[in-house]
C-alpha positions in Angstrom: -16.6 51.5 38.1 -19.8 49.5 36.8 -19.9 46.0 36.9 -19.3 45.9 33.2 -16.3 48.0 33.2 -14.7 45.7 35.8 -15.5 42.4 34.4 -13.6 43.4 31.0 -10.8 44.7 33.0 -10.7 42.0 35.8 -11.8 38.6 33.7 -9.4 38.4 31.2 -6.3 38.7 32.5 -7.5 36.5 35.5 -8.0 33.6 32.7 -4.7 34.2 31.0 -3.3 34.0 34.3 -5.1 30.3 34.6 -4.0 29.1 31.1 -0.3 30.2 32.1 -0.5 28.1 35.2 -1.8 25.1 33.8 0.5 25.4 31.4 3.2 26.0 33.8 1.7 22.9 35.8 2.6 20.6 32.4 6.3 22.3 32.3 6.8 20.8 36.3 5.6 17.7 35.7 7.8 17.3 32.4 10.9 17.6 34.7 8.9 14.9 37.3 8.4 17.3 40.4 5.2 18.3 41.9 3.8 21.4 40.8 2.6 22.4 44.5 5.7 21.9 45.2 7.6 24.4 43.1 4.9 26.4 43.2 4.8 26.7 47.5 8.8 26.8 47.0 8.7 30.0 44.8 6.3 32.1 46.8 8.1 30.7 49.9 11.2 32.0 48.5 10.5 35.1 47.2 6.9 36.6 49.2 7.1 34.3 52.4 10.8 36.0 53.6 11.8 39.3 53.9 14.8 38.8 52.1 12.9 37.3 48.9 10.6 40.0 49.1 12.5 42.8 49.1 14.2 41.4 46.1 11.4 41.3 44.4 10.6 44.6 45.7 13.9 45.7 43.6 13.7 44.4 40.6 9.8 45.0 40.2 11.0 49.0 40.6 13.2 49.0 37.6 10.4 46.8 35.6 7.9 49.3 36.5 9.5 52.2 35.2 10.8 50.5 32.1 7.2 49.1 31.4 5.8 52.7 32.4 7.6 54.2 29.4 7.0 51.4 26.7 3.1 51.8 28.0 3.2 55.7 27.3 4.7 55.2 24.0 2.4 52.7 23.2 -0.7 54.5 24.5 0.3 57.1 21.6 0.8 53.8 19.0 4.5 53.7 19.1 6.6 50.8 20.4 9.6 52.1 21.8 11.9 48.8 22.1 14.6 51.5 23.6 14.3 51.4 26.9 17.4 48.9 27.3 19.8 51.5 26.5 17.3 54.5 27.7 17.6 53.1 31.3 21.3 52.7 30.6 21.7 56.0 29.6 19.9 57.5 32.6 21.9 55.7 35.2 25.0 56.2 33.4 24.6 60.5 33.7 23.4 60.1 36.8 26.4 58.4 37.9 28.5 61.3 36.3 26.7 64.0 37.5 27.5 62.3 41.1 31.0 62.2 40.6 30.6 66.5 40.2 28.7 66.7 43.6 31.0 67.8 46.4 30.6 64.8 49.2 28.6 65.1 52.2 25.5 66.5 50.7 22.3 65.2 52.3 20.2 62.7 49.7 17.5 64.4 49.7 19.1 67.9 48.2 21.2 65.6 45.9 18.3 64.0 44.6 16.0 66.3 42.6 19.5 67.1 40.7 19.8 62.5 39.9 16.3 62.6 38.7 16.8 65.4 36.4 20.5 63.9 35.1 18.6 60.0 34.9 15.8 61.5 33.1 18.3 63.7 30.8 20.0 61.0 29.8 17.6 58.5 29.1 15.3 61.9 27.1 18.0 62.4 24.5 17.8 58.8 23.6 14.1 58.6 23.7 14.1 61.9 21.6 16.6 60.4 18.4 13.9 58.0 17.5 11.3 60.6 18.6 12.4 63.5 16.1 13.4 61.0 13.2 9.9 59.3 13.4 8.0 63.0 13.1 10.1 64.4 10.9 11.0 61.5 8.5 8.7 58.8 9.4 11.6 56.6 10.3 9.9 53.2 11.9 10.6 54.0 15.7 11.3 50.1 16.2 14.2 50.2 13.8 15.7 53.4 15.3 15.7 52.7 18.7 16.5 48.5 18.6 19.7 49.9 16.4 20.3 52.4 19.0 20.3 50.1 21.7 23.6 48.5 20.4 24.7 52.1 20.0 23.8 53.6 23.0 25.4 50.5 25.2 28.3 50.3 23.2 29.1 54.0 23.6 28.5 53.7 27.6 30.6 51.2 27.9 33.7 52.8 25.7 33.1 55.8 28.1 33.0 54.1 31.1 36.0 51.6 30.6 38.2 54.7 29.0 37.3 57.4 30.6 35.4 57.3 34.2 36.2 53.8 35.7 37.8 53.1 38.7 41.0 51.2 37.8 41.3 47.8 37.3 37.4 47.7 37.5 34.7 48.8 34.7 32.4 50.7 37.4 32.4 54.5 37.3 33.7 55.5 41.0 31.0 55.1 43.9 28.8 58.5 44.5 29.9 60.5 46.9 27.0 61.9 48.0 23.4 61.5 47.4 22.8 58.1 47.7 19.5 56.6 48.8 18.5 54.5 51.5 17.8 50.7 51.8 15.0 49.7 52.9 16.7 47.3 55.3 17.9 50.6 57.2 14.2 51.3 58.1 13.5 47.4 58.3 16.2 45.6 59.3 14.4 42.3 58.3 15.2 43.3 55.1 18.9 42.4 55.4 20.9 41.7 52.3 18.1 42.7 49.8 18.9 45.6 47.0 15.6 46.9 47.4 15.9 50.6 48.2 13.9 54.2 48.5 13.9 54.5 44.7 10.8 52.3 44.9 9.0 54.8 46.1 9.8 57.4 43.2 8.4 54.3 41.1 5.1 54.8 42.4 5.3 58.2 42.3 5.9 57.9 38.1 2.6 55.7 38.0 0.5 58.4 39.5 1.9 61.1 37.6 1.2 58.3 34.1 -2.2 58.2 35.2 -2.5 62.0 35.9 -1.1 63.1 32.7 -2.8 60.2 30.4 -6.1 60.3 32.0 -6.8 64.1 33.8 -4.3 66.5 31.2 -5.3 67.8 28.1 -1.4 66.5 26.3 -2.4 63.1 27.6 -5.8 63.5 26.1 -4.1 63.9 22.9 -1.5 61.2 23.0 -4.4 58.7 23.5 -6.1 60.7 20.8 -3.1 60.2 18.2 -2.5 56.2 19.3 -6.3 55.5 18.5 -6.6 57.1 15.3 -3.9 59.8 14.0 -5.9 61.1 11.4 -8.9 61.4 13.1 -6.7 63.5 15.9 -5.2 65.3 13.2 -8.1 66.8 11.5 -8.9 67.7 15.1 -6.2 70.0 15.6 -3.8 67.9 17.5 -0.1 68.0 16.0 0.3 64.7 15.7 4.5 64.9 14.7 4.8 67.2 18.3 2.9 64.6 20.3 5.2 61.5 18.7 8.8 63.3 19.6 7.0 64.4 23.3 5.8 60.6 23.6 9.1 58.8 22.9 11.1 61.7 25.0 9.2 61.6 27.9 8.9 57.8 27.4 12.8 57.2 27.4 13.0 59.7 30.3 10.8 57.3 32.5 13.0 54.7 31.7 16.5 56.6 32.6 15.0 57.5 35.8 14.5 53.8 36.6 18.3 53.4 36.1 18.8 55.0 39.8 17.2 51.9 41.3 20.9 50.4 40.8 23.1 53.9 40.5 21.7 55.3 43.8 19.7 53.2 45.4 22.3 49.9 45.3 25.9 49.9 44.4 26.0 53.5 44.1 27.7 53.3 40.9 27.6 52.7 36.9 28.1 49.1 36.0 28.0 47.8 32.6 24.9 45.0 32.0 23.9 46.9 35.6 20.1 46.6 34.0 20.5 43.8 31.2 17.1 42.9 30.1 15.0 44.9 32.4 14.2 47.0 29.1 12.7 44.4 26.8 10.9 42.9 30.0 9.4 46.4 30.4 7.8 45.6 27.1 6.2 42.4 28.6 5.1 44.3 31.8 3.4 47.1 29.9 1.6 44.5 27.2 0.4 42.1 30.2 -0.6 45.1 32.7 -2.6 46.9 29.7 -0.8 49.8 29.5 -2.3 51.1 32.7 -0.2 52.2 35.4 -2.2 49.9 38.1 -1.8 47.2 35.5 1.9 47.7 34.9 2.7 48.2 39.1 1.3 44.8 39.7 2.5 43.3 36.4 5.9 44.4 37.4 5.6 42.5 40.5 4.2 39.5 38.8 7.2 39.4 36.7 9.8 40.1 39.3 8.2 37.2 41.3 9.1 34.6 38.5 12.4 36.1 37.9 13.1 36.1 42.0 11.7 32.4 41.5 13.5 31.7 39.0 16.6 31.4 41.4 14.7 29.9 44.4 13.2 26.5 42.5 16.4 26.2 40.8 17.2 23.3 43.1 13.9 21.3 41.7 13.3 22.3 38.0 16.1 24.6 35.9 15.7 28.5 36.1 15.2 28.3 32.5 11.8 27.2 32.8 10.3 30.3 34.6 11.7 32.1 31.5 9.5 30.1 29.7 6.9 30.6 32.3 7.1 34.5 31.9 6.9 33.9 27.7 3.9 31.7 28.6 2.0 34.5 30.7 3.2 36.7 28.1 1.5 34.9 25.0 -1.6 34.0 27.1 -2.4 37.7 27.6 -2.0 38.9 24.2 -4.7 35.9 22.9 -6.9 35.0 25.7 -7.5 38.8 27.0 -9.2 39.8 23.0 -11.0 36.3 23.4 -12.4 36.8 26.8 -13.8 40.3 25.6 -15.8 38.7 22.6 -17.0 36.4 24.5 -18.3 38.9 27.5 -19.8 41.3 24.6 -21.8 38.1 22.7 -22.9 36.8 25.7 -24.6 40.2 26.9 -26.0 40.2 23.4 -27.4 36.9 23.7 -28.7 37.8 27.0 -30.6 41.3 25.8 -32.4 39.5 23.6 
């Protein structure tokens, strides 16, 4: 990487990151407490323990396969807002197709047959909106932000009616299968969710990267999200790349839904994931839609949600939600600025 290439990639994002601080400095003092304070608090909290880490370690695994699918649908120039119910949906036919396995059965056999049922389930979803936009233009926001009321309203009539445990709205607990916590391997970790699953997250941004950057379909997809037509007259089929790119994008995001199905309480809970979805779409705009960008933007994000529950004794919770909007808005109008302003001052300094 030239030293070009890695000041437009590193610069921007490390000012929008500055602007959300100071901002964020302004929001502390409004509520009269230190910013180094809650600042050395939070990172205390959630990086300086094991048991804050490993949180964070849990929820940036769900965040980084949720913003892994919005950034593939967006690398092809659709905004899939589905992943809400697509994550949903995976956990929830995961959890099903656990209740079918005979107990006893190692993990590790158990758990090509939960990727396949997470991915399944959160496909079909991604695929409605996928088929409707190349064969009838249908807006893909529209279709999958209605099908997110669907989808979760139709999980949770089958789970309360049909596969709960009584007098609770969980599906029954796996038999078999389930992964391991990380606090089995390190028992520091005590008491945190965080679980193996995090490692089939980073597995899903390597394959992203391979199949957008080294494959000829991913070739394509980038192709059709820069300029259809152009792709188009090309030879690509842009319709069959738009139903691939929102199928494979909701399948990303129903694998996440194991981080809670098998790797935590080992069974489907309604709300189990609530607003890990539309976060996804902040962790994909803020990490560029690159699947280094999106791993460490899913940790940023987990961070201030951890956080959020660690300063709550000095300023309310409720501002590191305004904190992660702040970050969020930074990115989308600093990062653009930045760039212009790298590009006219290596004009101004050519000539």
């Amino acid at each position: 990487m030239n030293r070009r290439t890695l000041e437009e990639s590193l610069l921007p994002p490390v000012v929008a990151l500055l602007l959300a601080a100071v901002v964020g400095d302004v929001l502390i003092l409004s509520f009269g407490q230190s910013p180094g304070a809650v600042y050395r608090l939070l990172l205390e909290g959630t990086w300086g323990n094991a048991y804050g880490f490993g949180q964070v370690l849990y929820k940036a695994t769900t965040l980084t396969f949720t913003g892994l699918a919005v950034g593939l649908g967006l690398r092809a120039g659709l905004f899939n807002i589905g992943a809400e119910s697509q994550v949903a949906a995976g956990g929830f036919v995961a959890a099903v197709a656990g209740m079918l396995l005979p107990a006893g059965i190692p993990a590790l056999l158990c758990l090509p047959l939960f990727v396949l049922a997470a991915a399944l389930g959160g496909g079909i979803v991604g695929a409605v909106p996928g088929v409707l936009k190349a064969k009838f233009g249908a807006h893909e926001v529209i279709v999958t932000i209605m099908l997110n009321f669907i989808v979760l309203a139709l999980l949770n009539y089958l789970t309360s009616a049909k596969v709960h445990v009584p007098d609770t709205l969980h599906t029954p607990e796996l038999k078999s299968g389930a992964l391991f916590r990380l606090s089995d391997v390190i028992p520091a970790f005590h008491g945190s969710a965080a679980n193996a699953t995090i490692l089939l997250a980073v597995i899903a941004a390597a394959v992203f990267g391979w199949y957008l950057f080294r494959t000829r379909r991913g070739f394509e997809l980038r192709a059709v999200g820069l300029q259809p037509r152009a792709a188009e007259n090309a030879g690509v089929h842009v319709g069959g790349v738009v139903w691939r790119a929102l199928t494979v994008s909701g399948a990303i995001a129903g694998i996440g839904g194991l981080n809670y199905v098998l790797g935590y309480k080992h069974y489907y809970e309604e709300g189990f994931a609530s607003g890990a979805g539309y976060l996804g779409i902040a962790v994909a705009l803020v990490g560029r839609n690159h699947p280094l960008g999106i791993v460490v933007a899913a940790l940023l994000f987990a961070t201030l949600s951890q956080g959020g529950l660690v300063v709550n004794a000095l300023v309310p919770k409720q501002m590191i939600d305004v904190l992660q909007a702040v970050v969020i808005l930074a990115v989308a109008t600093s990062v653009p600025e930045v760039r212009r302003m790298l590009r006219t001052s290596r004009r101004t300094a050519a000539t």
